[in-house]
N, C-alpha and C positions, 0 to 999 in steps of 0.2 A: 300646573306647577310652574313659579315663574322660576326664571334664569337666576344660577348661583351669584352672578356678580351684577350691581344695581344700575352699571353702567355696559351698555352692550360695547361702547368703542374701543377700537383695537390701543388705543394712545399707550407710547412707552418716548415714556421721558429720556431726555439725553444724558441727566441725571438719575440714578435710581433712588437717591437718597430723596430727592421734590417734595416727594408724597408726604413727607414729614413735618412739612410746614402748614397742612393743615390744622393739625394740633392748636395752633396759634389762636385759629376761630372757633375753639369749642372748649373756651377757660371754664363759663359760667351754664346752667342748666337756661336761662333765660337764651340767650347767644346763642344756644345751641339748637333749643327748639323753633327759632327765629330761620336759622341758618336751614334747616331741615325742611320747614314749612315752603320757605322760597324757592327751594329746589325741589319739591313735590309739587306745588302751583306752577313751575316751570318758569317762576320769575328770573331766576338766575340764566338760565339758558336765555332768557326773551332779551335779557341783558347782556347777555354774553354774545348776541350773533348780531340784535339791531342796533346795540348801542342806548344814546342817550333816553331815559322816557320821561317826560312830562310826568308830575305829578298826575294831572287830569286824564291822560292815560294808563297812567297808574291806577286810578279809580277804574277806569274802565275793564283794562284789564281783570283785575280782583274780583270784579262785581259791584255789583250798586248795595250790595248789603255788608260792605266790607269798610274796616276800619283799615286803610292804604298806609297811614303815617305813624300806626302803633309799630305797625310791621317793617317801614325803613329807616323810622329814628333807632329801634332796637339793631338794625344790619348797619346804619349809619355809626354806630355805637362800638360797636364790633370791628368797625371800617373792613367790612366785605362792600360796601358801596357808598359814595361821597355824591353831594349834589354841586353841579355844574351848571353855569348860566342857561344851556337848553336842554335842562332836567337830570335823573339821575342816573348814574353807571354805574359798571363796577371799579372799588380798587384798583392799579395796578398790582398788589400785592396779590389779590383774589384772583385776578386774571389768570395768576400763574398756577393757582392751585385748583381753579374752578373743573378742568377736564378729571380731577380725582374724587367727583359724587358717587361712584361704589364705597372707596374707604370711607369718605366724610360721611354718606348715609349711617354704612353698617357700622361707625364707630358711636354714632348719637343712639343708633337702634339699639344696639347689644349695651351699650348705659341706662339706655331709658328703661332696660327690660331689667337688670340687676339693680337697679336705685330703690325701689318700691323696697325687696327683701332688706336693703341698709338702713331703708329708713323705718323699717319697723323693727330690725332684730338689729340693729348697731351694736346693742350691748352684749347680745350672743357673742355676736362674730366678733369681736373685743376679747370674751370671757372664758367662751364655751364654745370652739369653733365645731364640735360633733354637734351640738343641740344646734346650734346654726345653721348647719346644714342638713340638719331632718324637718326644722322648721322652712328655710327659706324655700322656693319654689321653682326656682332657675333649676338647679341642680336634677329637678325630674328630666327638663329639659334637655339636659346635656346627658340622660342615662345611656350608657352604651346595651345596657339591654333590650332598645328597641332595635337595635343594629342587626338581628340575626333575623329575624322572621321579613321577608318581604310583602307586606300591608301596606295597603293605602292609607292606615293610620302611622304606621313607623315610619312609611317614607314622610307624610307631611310633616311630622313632629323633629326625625331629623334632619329634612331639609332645612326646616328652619333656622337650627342652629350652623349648622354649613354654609348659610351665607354669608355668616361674619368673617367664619375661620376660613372660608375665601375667600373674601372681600380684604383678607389682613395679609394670608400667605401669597395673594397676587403681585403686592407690592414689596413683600419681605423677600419672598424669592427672588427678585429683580435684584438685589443688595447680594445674593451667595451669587449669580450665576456673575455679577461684575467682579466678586472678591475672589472667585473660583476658577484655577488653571482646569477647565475640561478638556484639554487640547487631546491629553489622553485617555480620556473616556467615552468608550462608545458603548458600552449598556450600565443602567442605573436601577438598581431594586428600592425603590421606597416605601418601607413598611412604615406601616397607619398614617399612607399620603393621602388618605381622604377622597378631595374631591379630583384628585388629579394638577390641581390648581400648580402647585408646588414643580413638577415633572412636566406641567405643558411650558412653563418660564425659562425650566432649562434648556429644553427641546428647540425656542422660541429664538435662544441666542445660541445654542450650538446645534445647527443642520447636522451635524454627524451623530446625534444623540438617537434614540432609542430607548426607552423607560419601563415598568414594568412597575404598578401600584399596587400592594398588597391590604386589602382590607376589608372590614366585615360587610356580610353581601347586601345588606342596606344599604349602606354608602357606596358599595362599587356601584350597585344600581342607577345612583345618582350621579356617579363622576361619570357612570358611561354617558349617562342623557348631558351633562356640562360642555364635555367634552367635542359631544357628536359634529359639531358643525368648524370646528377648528383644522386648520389646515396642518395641524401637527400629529392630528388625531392618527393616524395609521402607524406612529411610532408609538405609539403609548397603547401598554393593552394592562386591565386590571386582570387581580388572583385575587381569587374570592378567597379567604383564610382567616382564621384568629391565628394571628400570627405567634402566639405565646404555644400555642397545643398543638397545633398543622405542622406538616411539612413544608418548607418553603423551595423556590426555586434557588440553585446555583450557580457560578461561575461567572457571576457579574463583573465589571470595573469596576464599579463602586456601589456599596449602601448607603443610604441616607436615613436619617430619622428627625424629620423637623417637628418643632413641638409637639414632638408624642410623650419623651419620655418621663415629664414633669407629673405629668397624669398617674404615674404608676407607685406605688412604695417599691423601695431599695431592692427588695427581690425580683418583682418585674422587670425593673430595668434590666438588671443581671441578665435574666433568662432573653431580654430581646437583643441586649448584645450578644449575646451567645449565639441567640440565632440568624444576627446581622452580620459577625464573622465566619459563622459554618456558610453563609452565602456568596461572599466571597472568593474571587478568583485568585489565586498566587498573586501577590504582587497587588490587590487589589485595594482599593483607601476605603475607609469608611469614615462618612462626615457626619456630625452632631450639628444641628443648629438651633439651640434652645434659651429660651429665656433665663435671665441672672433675677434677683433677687431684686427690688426697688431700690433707691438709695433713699430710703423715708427717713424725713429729716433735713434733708436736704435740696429732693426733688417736692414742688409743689402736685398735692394730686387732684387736676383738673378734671371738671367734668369728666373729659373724654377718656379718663384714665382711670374711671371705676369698676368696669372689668377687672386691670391688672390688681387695683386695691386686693379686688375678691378673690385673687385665684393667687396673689403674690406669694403663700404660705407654702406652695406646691412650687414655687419656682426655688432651683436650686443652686449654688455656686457648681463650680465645673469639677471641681476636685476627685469627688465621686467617680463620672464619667468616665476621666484620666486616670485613676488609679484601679477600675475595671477592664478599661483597654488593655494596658499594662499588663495586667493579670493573664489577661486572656490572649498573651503574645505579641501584641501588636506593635509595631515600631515607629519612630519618626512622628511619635506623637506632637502636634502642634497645636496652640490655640490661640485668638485673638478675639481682642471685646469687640463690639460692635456697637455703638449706642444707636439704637432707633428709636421707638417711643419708647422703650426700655432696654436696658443692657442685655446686651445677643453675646452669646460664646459662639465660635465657629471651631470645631473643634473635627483636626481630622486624623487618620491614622493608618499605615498600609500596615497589611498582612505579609508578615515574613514570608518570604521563600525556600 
């Protein structure tokens, strides 16, 4: 089973926001498969460490049965690389983005695997987004019904998909723990934190942390194996649970629920804030950090952005969220947009006293 994220290096930006300027290089499906290719043949790395290369090393590199100038007029095109009197390099502009091949991988991967189902049932998912979705064939993919039995069939089918949704919340999480006062936080419950990904970022920037992942025993299985070799790993420990029917643990600082709750209709939600504030210490916050709606119309949607096209109809305004807090006690509710490849609410709220 390979590693959940496609890049093993520890790299964290000085900026958490960076990672966002890859978007730039993945407008078109040509560009993007271009861009993908170069960094699986490990051209971009060969560029990124020796510098200039000669066409005729170019050749070589590739192979002698390799067409070298289809492949850098299209990157040249894209200006991920320009040519210089002793051959070619990368951008400055790519330089800055090139240490983020996890996200650039897994954002071309997780498109190239939804485009097939767009281009053959476009008009479904236009028309009839339930025949859409019995027809297209991502959605077996993301079944949480493989989540409960531990098989070497369920782990490889939801591994697969875990590596997007880590390869996305590695960098997304970087954005809450810079916008996020943990000063007073020292235990975090994250129900449906998946791979752990989310809890090792905050761990990563607050040494006083302590975590605690709540999810079904497929995926805990997998965030333990993610996890194993990380120097954070003795603060972070998973609960196997569906967390809607289970018991969960209490007396936390804070609960989190990062993109889970878009996943669910109105009444799921309900029952997991319900049981995000019964876990809850006195005094304790609980944070939302989920995706807002597209602004279609306005935003152009580029390749790299046909995921959200597909799953846009599940993303919700915050309104909901806040006026179930609300309900269910909570005080000092706050929230603010976030734009990263799509509009983020950070939405947080403590438990009366």
């Amino acid at each position: 089973m390979t590693p959940l994220t496609l890049d093993a290096s520890d790299y964290t930006p000085s900026n958490p926001y960076q990672y966002l300027e890859v978007d730039a290089f993945l407008r078109d499906f040509a560009a993007s498969q271009a861009l993908a290719a170069a960094v699986k043949l490990g051209l971009i790395e060969e560029l990124r460490s020796r510098g200039p290369l000669p066409t005729d090393d170019l050749s070589e590199f590739l192979g002698q049965n390799s067409d070298p100038l289809l492949l850098i007029r299209i990157l040249e095109t894209n200006e991920v690389v320009h040519e210089e009197s002793d051959g070619w390099q990368l951008t400055p502009a790519f330089k800055c983005i090139a240490p983020f091949s996890d996200y650039l991988l897994s954002k071309i991967e997780f498109s190239n695997l939804i485009s097939s189902d767009l281009q053959e049932h476009f008009d479904l998912f236009v028309t009839d987004m339930s025949q859409f979705m019995r027809s297209a064939e991502v959605f077996e993919l993301f079944g949480y019904h493989r989540c409960f039995d531990v098989t070497e069939e369920n782990l490889t089918t939801t591994h697969r998909w875990m590596r997007f949704t880590t390869a996305l919340t590695r960098h997304e999480a970087r954005v809450v723990a810079a916008e996020t006062d943990f000063s007073s936080v020292n235990s975090v419950l994250d129900i449906g934190g998946n791979s752990g990904e989310f809890v090792l970022q905050l761990c990563k920037s607050n040494p006083h942390l302590a975590a605690t992942v709540v999810d079904l025993p497929v995926v805990c299985a997998i965030g333990e194996k993610h996890l194993a070799m990380e120097t954070e790993r003795e603060r972070i420990s998973f609960h196997v649970a569906d967390a809607i029917r289970e018991p969960l643990p209490s007396g936390f600082d804070m609960v989190t629920f990062k993109s889970l709750l878009h996943d669910w209709p109105i009444q799921g939600v309900d029952l997991f804030l319900e049981k995000g504030v019964a876990s809850l210490a006195t005094g304790g916050r609980l944070l939302i950090f989920e995706r807002g709606p597209l602004n279609l119309g306005t935003d152009v949607v580029d390749y790299s952005m046909i995921p959200m096209l597909l799953f846009n109809r599940s993303f919700r305004p915050p309104d909901h969220y806040i006026n179930t807090l609300a309900r269910l006690g909570l005080q000092d509710i706050s929230i603010r947009e976030i734009q990263l490849d799509t509009p983020f609410y950070l939405i947080e709220a403590v438990k009366a006293s």
